[in-house]
C-alpha positions as CSV (number, residue, x, y, z in Angstrom):
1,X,-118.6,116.3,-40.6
2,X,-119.6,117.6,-44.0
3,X,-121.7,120.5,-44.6
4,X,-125.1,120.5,-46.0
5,X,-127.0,123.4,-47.0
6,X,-130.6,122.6,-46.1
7,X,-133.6,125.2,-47.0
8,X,-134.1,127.2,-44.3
9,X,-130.3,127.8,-44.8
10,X,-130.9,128.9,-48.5
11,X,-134.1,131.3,-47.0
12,X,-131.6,133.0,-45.1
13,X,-128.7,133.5,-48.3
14,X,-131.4,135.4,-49.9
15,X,-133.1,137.7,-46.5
16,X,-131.9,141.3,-46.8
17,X,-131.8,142.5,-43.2
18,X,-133.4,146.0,-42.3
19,X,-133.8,148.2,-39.7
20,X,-135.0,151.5,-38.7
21,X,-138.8,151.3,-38.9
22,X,-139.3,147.7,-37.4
23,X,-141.2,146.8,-35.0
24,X,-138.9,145.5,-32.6
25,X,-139.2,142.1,-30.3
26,X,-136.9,142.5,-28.0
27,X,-137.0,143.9,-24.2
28,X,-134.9,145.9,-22.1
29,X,-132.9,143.7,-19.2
30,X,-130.4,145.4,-16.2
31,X,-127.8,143.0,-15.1
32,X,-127.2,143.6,-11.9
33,X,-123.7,141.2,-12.3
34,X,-122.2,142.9,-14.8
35,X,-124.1,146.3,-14.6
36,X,-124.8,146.5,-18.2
37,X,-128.0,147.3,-19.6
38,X,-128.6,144.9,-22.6
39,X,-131.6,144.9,-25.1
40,X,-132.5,141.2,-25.0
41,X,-134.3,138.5,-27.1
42,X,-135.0,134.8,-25.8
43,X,-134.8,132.3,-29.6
44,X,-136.4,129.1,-29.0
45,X,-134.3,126.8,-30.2
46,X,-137.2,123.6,-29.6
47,X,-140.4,123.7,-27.8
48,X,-140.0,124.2,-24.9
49,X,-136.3,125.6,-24.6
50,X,-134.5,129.2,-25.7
51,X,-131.6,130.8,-26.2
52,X,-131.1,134.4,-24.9
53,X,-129.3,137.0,-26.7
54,X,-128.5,139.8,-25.0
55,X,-126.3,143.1,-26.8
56,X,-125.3,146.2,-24.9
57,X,-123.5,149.3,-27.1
58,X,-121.7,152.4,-26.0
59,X,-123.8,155.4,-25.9
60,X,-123.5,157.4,-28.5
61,X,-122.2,155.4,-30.9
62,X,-121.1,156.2,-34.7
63,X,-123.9,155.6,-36.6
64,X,-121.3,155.3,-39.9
65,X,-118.2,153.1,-38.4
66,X,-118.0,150.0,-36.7
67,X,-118.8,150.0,-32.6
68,X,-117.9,147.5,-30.1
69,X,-120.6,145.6,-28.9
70,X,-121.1,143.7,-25.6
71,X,-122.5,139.9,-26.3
72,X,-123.8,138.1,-23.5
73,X,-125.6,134.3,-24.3
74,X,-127.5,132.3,-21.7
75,X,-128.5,128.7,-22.7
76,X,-129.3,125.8,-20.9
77,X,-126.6,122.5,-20.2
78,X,-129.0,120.5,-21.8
79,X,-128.8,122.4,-25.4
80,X,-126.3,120.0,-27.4
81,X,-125.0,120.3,-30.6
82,X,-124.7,124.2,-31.5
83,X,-126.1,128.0,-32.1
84,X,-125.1,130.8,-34.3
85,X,-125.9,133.9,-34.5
86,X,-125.8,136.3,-37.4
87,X,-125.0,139.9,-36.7
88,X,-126.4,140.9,-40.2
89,X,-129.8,138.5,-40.3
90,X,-128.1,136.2,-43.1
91,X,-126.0,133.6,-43.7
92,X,-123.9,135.3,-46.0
93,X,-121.4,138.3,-45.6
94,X,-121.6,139.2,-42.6
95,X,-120.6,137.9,-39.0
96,X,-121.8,134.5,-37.2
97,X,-121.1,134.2,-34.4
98,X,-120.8,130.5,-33.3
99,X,-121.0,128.5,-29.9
100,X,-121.7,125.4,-28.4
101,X,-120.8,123.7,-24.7
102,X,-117.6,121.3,-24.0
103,X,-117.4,119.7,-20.9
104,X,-119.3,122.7,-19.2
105,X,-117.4,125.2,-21.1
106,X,-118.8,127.6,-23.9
107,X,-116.7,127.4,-27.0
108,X,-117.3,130.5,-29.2
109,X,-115.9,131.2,-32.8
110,X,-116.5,134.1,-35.4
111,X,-117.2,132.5,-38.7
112,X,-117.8,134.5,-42.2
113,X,-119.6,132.7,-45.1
114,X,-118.8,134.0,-48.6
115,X,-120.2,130.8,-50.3
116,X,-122.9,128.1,-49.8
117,X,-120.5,125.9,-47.6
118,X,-119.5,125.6,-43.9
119,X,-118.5,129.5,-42.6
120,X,-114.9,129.3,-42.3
121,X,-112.8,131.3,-39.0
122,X,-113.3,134.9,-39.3
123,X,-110.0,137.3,-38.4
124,X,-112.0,140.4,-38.9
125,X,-113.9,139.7,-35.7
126,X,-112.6,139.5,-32.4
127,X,-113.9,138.1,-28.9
128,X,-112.9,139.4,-25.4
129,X,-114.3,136.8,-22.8
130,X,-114.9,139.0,-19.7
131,X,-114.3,137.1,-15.7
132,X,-118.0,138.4,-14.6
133,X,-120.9,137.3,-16.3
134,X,-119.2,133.9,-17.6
135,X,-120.2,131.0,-15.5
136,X,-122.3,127.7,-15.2
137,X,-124.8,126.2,-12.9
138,X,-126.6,123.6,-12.2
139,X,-129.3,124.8,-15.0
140,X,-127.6,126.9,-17.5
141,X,-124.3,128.1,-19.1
142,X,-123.3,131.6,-20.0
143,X,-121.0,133.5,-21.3
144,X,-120.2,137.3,-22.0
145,X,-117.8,139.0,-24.2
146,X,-117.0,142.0,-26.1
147,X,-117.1,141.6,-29.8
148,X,-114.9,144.1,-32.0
149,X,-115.9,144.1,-36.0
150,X,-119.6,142.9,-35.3
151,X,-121.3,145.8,-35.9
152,X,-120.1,146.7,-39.4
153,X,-119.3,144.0,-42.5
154,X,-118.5,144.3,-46.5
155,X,-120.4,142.5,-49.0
156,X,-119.0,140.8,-51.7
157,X,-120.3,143.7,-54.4
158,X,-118.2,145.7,-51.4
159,X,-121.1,147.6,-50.5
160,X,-120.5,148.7,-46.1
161,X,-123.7,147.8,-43.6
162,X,-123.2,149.3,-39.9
163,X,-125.5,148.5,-37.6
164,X,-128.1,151.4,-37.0
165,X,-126.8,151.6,-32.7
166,X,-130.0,153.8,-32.3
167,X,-132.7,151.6,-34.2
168,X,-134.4,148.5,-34.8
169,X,-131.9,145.7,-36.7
170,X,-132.8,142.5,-38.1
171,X,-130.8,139.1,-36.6
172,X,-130.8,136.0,-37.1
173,X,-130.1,132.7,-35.1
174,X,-129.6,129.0,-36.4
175,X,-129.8,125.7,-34.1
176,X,-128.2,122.5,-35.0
177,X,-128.8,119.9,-33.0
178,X,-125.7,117.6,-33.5
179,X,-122.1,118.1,-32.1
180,X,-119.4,119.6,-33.5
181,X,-117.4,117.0,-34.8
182,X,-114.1,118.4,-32.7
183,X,-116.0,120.2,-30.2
184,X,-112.8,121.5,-27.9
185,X,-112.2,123.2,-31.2
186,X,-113.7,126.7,-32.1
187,X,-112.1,126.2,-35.4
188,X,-114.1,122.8,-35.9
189,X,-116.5,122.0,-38.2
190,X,-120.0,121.3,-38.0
191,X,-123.2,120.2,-39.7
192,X,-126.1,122.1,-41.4
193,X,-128.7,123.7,-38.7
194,X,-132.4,122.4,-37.4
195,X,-134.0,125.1,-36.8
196,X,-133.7,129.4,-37.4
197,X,-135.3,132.1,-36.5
198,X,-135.5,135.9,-37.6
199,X,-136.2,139.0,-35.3
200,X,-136.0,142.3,-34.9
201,X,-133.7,144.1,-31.8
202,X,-133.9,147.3,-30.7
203,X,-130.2,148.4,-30.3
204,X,-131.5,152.0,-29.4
205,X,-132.3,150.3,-26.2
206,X,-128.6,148.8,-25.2
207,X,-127.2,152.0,-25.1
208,X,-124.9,152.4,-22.2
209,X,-123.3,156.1,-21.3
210,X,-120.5,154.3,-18.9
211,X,-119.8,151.4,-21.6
212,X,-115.8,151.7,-21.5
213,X,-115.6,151.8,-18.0
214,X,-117.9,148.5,-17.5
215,X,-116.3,146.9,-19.7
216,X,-112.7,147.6,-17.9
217,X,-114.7,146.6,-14.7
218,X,-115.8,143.3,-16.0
219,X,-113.2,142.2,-18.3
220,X,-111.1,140.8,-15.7
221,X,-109.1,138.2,-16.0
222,X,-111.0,135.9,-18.4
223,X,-111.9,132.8,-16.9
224,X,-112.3,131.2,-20.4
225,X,-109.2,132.0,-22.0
226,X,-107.3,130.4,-24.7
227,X,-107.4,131.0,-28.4
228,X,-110.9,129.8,-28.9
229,X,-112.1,132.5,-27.3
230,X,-110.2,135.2,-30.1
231,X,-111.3,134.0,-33.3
């Protein structure tokens, strides 16, 4: 499948995320599964559908160095083709994190766009898909995970943006409504979005005191394993 960069693609090469002093949109949810408190945001992806994002973050974390971040995504089986999100609010230079559903399985990738062309696999970025909190029911698909080397990229000037873990950060999420074209692949590729959204997320508000020890708790035995789930 080729790659086509469409215009609300090109709006988000030139959006320079910020944080700090935004207002934010997001909410405060307590998973009672997991027992992670995540700041949460629900992207419509059409009409009458969304996608939630939901981060949780050690507390305190380095305001000046990367910090693992806990990613949990709840869409619903009837979402086809695939979502991204971008850690930095931009299609360029920083993270994207990249998923869609194979036979009733999320398939996740980190992906790193230098250029105007499809996001290649990203090494600097990696995925731990925890036993609780990943499952599917009759109504939705969700997965959670522990993402090292989200929170803090390099531009191409080489210029370092970390993620303010105790205020307001701008992301970003794109929605393409076709399939990948290998879509048992995490390294497959895939076609220009549909539809994106901005917003702004309170991380000040995932903040979790006992992060290390949940994530032991929950980590498990992943129930999705395999290397799609380490890119």
């Amino acid at each position: 499948m080729r790659w086509t960069l469409g215009t609300a693609w090109r709006r988000l090469l030139t959006f320079c995320p910020a944080s700090g002093s935004l207002a934010a949109d997001s909410s405060v949810y307590h998973d009672a599964e997991t027992g992670f408190t995540f700041s949460q945001f629900a992207a419509a992806y059409v009409l009458t559908s969304t996608v939630t994002f939901r981060l949780a973050l050690p507390s305190p974390a380095p305001t000046n160095a990367s910090y693992d971040a806990v990613l949990q995504v709840v869409a619903p089986i009837s979402l086809t083709g695939w979502v991204g999100l971008a850690w930095g609010g931009t299609m360029l230079n920083n993270p994207l994190t990249v998923f869609w559903e194979n036979n009733n399985t999320p398939v996740i990738s980190t992906r790193f766009a230098t250029t105007r062309s499809l996001p290649p696999v990203y090494s600097g970025a990696t995925l731990q898909v925890f036993k609780t909190g990943t499952h599917v029911n009759s109504t939705h698909w969700q997965f959670t995970a522990k993402c090292t080397g989200c929170t803090a990229f390099t531009s191409s000037s080489g210029s370092k943006t970390v993620l303010n873990p105790t205020g307001v950060n701008r992301l970003a999420f794109a929605y393409g409504s076709a399939k990948p074209s290998t879509p048992s692949s995490s390294s497959s590729s895939f076609g220009v979005h549909d539809v994106y959204a901005y917003w702004n997320h309170d991380f000040s508000a995932a903040g979790n005191t006992a992060f290390s020890s949940l994530v032991a708790k929950n980590l498990g035995t992943a129930v999705l394993s395999g290397p799609k789930y380490s890119h």
